[in-house]
C-alpha positions in Angstrom: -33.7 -5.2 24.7 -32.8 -7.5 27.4 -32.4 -6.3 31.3 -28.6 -7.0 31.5 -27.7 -5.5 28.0 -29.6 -2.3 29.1 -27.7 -2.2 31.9 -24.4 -2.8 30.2 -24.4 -0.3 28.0 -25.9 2.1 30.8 -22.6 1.3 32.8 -20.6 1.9 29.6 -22.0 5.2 29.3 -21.5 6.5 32.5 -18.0 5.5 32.8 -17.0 7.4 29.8 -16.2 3.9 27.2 -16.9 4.5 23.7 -15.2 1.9 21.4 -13.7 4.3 18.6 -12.0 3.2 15.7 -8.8 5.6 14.7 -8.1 4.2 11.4 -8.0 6.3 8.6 -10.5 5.8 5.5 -11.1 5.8 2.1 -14.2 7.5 0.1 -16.3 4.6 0.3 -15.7 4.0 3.8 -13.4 0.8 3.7 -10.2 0.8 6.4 -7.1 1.7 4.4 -3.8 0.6 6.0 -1.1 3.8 7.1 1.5 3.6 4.5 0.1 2.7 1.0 2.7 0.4 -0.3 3.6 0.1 -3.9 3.6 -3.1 -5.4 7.6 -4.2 -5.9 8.8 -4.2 -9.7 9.3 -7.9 -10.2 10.3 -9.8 -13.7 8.4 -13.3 -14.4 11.4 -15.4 -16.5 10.0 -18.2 -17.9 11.7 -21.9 -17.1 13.1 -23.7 -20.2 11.7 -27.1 -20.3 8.5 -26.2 -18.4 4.8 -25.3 -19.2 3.7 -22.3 -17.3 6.8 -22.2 -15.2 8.1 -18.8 -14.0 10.6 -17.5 -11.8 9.7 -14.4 -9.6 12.8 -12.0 -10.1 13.0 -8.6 -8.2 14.3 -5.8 -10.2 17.7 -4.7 -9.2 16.4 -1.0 -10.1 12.4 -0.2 -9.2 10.9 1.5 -12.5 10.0 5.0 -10.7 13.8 5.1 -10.0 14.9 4.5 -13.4 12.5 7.4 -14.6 13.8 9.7 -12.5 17.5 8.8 -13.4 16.2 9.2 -17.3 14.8 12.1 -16.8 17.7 13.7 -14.8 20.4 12.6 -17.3 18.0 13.9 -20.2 18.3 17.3 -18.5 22.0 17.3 -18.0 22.6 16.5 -21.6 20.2 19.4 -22.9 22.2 21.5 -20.8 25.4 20.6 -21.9 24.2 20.4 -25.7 23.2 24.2 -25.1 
């Protein structure tokens, strides 16, 4: 190792620097950002006249939304039907 790496790192040792990386993980070691985001519900609609063509549309209403709704009023009805 050369003279003034030696003495670099010595330095960095004695003045308390270690380079330490807080990000978080996954299992196979890889950097994961904070917040997972979901992907956004989008709807491809095709353009008339085209070949291959879409248009990127965002659901008004994401899809883990809409299950919950379903599943809440599917509850409220058993209820009221017993």
């Amino acid at each position: 190792m050369p003279k003034i790496k030696k003495e670099k790192l010595n330095q960095t040792k004695l003045m308390g620097e270690v380079e330490k990386v807080h990000l978080p993980r996954d299992k196979k070691g890889r950097f994961v950002s904070y917040t997972e985001e979901k992907p956004r519900s989008i709807k491809l609609v095709k353009v008339k006249g085209s070949y291959g063509t879409f248009v990127v549309k965002e659901k008004l209403i994401p899809d883990e939304v809409k299950t919950t709704l379903f599943g809440i009023a599917l509850i409220g009805i058993l209820l009221a039907v017993f």
